[in-house]
Biopython code that builds the backbone (N, CA, C, O; Angstrom):
import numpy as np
from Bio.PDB.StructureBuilder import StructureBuilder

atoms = [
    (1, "UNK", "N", (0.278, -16.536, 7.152)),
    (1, "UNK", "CA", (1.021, -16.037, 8.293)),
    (1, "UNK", "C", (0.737, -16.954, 9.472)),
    (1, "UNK", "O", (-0.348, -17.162, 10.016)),
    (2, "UNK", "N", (1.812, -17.410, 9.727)),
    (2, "UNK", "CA", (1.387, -18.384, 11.301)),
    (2, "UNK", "C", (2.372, -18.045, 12.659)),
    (2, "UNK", "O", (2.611, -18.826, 13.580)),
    (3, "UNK", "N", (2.819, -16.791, 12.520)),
    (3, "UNK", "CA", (3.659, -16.544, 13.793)),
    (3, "UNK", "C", (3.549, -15.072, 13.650)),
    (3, "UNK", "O", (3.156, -14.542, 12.611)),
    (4, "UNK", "N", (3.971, -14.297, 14.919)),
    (4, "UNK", "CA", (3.913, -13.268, 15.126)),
    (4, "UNK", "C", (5.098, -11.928, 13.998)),
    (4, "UNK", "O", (4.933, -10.755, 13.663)),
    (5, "UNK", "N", (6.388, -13.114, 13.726)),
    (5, "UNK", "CA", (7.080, -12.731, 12.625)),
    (5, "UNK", "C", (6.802, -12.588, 11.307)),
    (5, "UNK", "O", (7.448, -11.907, 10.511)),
    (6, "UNK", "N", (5.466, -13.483, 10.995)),
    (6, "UNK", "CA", (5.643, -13.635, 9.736)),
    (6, "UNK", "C", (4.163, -11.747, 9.991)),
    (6, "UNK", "O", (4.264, -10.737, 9.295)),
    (7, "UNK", "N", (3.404, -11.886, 10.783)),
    (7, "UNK", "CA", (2.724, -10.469, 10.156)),
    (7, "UNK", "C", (3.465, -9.160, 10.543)),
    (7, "UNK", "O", (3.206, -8.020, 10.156)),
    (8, "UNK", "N", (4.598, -9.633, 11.524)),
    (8, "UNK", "CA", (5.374, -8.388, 11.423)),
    (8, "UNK", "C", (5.963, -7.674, 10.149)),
    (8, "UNK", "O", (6.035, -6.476, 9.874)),
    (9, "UNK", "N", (6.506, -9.204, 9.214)),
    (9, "UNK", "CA", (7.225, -8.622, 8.061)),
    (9, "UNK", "C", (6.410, -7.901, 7.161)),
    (9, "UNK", "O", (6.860, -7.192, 6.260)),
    (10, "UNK", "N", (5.051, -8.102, 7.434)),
    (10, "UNK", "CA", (4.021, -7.707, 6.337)),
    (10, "UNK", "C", (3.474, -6.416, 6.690)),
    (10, "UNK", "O", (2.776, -5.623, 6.059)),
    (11, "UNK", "N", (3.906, -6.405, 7.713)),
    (11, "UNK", "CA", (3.463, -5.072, 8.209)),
    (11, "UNK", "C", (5.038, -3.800, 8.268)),
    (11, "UNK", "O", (5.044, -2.583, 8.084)),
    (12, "UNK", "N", (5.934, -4.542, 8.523)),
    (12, "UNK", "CA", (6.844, -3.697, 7.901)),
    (12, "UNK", "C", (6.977, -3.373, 6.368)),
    (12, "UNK", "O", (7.329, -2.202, 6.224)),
    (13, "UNK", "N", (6.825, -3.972, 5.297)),
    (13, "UNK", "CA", (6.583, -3.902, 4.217)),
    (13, "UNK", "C", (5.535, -2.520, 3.846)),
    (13, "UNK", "O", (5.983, -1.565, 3.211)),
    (14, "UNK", "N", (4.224, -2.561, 4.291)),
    (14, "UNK", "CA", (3.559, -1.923, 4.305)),
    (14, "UNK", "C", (3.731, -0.422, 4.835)),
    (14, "UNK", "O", (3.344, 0.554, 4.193)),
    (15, "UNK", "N", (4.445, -0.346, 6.258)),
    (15, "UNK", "CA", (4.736, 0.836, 6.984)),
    (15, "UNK", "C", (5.819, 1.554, 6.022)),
    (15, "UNK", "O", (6.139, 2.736, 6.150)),
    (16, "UNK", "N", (6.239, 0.848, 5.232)),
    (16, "UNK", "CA", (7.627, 1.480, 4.247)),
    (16, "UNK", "C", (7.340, 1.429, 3.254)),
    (16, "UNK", "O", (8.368, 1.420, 2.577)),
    (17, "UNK", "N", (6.137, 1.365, 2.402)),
    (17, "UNK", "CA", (5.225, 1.573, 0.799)),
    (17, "UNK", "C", (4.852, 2.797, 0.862)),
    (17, "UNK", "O", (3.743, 3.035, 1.339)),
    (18, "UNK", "N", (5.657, 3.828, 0.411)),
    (18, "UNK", "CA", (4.679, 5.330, 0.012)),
    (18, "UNK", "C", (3.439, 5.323, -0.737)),
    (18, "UNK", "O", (3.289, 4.774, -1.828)),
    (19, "UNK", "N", (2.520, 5.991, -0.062)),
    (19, "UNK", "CA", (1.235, 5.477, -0.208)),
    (19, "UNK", "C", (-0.158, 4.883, 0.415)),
    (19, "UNK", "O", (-1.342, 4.931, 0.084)),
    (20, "UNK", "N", (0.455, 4.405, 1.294)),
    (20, "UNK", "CA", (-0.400, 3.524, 2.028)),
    (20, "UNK", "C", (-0.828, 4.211, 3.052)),
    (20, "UNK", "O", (-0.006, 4.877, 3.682)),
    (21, "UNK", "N", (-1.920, 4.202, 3.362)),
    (21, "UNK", "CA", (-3.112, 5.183, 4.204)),
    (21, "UNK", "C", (-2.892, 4.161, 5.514)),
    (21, "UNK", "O", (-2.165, 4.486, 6.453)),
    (22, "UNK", "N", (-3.352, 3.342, 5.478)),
    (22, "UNK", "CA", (-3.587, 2.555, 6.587)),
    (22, "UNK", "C", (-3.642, 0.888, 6.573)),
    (22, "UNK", "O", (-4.295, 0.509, 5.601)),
    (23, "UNK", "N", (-3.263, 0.064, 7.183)),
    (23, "UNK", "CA", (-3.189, -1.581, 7.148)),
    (23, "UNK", "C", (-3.526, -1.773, 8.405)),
    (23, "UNK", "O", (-3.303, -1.125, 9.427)),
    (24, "UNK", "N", (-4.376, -3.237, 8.087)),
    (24, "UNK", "CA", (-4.731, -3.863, 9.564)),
    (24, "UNK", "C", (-4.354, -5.093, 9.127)),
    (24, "UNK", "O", (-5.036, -5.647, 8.265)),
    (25, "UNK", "N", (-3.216, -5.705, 9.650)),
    (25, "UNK", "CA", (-2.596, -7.066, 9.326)),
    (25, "UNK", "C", (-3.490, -7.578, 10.620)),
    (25, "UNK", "O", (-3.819, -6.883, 11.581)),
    (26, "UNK", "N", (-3.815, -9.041, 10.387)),
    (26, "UNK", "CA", (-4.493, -10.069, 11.278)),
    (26, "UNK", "C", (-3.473, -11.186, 11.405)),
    (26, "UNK", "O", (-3.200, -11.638, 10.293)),
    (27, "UNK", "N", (-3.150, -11.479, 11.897)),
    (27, "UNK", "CA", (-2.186, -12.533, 12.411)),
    (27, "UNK", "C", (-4.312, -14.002, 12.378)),
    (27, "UNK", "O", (-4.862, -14.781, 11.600)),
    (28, "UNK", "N", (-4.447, -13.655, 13.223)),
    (28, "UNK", "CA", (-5.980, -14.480, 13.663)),
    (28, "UNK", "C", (-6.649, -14.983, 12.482)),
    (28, "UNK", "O", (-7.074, -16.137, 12.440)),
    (29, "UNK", "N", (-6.790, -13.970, 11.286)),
    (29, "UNK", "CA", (-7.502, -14.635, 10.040)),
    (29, "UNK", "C", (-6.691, -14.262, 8.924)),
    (29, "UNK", "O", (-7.176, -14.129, 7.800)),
    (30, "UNK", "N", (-5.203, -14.048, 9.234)),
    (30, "UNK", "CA", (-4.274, -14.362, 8.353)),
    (30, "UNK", "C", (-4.584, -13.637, 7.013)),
    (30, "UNK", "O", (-4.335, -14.120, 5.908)),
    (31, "UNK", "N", (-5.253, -12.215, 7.273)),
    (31, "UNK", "CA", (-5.171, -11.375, 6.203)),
    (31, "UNK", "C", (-4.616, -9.848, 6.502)),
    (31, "UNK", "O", (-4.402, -9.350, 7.607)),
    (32, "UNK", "N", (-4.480, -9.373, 5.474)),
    (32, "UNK", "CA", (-4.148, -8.213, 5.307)),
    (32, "UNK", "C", (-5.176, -6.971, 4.730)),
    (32, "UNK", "O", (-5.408, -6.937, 3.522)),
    (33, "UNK", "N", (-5.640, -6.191, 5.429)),
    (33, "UNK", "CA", (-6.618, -5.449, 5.075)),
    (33, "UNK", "C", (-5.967, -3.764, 4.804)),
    (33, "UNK", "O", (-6.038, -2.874, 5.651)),
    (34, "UNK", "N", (-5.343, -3.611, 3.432)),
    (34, "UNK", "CA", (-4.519, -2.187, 3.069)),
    (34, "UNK", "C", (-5.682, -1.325, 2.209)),
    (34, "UNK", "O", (-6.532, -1.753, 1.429)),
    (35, "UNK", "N", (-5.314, 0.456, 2.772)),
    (35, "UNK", "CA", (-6.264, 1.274, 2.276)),
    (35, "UNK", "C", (-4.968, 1.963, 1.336)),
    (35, "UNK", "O", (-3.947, 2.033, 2.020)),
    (36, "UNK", "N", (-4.808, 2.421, 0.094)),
    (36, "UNK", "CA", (-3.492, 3.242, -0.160)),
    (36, "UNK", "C", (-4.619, 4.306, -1.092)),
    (36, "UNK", "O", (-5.804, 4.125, -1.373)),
    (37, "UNK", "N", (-3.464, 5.735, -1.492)),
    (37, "UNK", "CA", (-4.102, 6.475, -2.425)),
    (37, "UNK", "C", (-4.179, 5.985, -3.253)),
    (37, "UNK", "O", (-3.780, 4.821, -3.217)),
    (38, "UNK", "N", (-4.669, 6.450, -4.402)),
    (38, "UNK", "CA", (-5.504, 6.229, -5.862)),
    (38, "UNK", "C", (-4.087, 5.803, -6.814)),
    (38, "UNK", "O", (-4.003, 4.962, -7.709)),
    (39, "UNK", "N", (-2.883, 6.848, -6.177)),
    (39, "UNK", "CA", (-2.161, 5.957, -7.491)),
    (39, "UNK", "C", (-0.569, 4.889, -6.971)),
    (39, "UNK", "O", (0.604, 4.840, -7.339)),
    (40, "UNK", "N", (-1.440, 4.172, -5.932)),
    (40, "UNK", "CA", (-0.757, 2.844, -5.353)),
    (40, "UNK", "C", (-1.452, 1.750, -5.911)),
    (40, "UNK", "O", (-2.440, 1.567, -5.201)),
    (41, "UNK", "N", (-1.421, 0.942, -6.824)),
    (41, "UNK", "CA", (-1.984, 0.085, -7.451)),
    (41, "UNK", "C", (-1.863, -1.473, -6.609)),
    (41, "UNK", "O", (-0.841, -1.774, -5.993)),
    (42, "UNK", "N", (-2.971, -2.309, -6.690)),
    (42, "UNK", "CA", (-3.049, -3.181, -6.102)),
    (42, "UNK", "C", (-1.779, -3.925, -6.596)),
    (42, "UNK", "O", (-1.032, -4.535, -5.831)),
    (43, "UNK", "N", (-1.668, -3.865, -7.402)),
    (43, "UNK", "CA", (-0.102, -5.105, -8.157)),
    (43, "UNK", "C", (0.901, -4.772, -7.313)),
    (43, "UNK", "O", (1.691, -5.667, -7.012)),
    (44, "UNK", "N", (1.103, -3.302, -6.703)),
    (44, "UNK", "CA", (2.384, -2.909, -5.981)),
    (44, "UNK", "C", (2.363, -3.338, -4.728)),
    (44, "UNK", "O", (3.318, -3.378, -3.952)),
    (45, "UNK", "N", (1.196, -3.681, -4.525)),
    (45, "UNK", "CA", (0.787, -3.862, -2.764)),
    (45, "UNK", "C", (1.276, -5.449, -2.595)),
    (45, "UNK", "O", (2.058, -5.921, -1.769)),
    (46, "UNK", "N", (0.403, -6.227, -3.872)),
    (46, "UNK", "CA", (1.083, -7.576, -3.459)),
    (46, "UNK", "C", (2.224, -8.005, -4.105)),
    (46, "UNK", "O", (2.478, -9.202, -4.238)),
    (47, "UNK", "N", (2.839, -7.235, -4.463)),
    (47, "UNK", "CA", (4.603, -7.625, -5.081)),
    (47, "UNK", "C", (5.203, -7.485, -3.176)),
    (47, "UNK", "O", (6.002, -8.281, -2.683)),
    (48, "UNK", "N", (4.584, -6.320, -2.423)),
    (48, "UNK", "CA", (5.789, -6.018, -2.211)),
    (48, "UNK", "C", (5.551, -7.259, -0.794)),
    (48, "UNK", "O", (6.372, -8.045, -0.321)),
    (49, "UNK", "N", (3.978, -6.995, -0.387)),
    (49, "UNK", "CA", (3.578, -8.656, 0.570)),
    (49, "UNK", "C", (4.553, -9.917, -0.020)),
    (49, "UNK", "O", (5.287, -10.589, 0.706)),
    (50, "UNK", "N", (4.416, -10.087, -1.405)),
    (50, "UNK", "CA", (5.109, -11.502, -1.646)),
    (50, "UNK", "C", (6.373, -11.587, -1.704)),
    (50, "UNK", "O", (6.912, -12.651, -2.009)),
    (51, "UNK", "N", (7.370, -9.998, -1.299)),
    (51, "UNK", "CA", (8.686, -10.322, -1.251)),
    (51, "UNK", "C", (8.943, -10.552, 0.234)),
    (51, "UNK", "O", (9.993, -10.922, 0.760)),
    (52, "UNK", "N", (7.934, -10.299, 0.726)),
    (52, "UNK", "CA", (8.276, -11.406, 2.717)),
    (52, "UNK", "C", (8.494, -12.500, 2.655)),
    (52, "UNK", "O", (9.237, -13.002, 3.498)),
    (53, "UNK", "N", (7.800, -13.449, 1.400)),
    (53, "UNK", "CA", (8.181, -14.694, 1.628)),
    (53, "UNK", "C", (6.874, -15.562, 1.986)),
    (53, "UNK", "O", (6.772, -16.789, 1.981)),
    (54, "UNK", "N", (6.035, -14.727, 2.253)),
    (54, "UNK", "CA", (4.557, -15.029, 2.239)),
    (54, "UNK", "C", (3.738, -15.500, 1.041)),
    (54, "UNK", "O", (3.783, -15.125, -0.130)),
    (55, "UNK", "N", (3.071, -16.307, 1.568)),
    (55, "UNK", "CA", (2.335, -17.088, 0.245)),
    (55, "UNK", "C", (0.448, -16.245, 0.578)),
    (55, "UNK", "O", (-0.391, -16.365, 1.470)),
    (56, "UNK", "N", (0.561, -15.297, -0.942)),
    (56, "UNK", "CA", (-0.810, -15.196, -0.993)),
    (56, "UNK", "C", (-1.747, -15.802, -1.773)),
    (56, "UNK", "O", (-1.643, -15.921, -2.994)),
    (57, "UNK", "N", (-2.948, -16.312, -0.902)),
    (57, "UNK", "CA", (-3.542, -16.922, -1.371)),
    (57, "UNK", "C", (-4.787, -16.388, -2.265)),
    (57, "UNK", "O", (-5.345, -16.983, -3.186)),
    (58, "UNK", "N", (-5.044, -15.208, -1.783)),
    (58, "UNK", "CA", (-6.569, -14.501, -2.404)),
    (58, "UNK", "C", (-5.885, -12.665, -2.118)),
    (58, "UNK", "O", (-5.012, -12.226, -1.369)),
    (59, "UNK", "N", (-6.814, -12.009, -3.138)),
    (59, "UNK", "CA", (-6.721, -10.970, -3.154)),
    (59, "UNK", "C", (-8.104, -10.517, -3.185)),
    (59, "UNK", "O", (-9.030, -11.266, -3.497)),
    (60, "UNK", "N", (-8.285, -8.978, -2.779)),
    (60, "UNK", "CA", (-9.460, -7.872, -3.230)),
    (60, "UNK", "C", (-9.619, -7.114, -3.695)),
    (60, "UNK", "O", (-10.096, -6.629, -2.669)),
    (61, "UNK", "N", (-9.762, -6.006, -4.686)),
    (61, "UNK", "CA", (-9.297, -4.248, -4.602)),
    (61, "UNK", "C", (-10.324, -3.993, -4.999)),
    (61, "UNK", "O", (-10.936, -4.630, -5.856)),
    (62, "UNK", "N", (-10.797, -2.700, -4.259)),
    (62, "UNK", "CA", (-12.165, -2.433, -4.862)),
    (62, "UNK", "C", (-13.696, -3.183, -4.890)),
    (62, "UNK", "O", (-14.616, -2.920, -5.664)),
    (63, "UNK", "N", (-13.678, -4.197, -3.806)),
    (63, "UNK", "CA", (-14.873, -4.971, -4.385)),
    (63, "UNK", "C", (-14.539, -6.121, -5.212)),
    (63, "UNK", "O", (-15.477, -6.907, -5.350)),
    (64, "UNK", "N", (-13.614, -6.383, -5.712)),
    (64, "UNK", "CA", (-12.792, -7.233, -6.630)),
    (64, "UNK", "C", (-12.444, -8.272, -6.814)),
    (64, "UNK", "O", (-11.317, -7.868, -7.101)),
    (65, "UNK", "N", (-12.360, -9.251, -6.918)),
    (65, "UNK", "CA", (-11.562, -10.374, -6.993)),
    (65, "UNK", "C", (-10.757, -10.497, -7.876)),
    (65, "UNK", "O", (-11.073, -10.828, -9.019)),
    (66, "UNK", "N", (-8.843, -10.102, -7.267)),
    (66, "UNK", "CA", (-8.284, -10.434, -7.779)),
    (66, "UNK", "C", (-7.248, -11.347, -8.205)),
    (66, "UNK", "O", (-7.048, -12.216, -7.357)),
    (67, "UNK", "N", (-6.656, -11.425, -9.042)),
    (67, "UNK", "CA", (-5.274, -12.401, -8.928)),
    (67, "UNK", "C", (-4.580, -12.509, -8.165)),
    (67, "UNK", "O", (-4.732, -11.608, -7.340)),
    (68, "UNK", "N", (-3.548, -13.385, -7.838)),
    (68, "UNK", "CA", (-2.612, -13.660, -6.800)),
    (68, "UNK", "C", (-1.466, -14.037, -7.451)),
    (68, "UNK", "O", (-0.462, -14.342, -6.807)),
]
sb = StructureBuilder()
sb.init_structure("model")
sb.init_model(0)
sb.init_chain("A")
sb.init_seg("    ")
for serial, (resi, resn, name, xyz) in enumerate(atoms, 1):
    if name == "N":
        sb.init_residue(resn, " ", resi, " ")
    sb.init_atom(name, np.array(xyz, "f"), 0.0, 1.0, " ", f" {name:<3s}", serial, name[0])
structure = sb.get_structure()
């Protein structure tokens, strides 16, 4: 994310995922920090980040390191 548009879209994405408890998009360290219930699966979270157009580079869930 390098403009104020690009964490808007990610944060609209997010505000419109049933599920999702809470997000703290960072524009500053260019991450995305999402809490969702138990049956929002991390795969759904970054399908729906990577249909902004955004390139992810690293993932987390749980303590995790996951795929991208």
């Amino acid at each position: 994310m390098t403009c104020g548009g690009c964490s808007g879209a990610v944060e609209r994405v997010l505000k419109k995922l049933d599920g999702v408890k809470s997000y703290d998009v960072s524009l500053d360290t260019q991450t995305a920090d999402v809490v969702t219930e138990a049956s929002v699966g991390y795969d759904t979270v970054l399908e729906k980040i990577k249909k902004t157009g955004k390139t992810v580079t690293s993932g987390i869930a749980d303590g995790e390191t996951m795929s991208v």
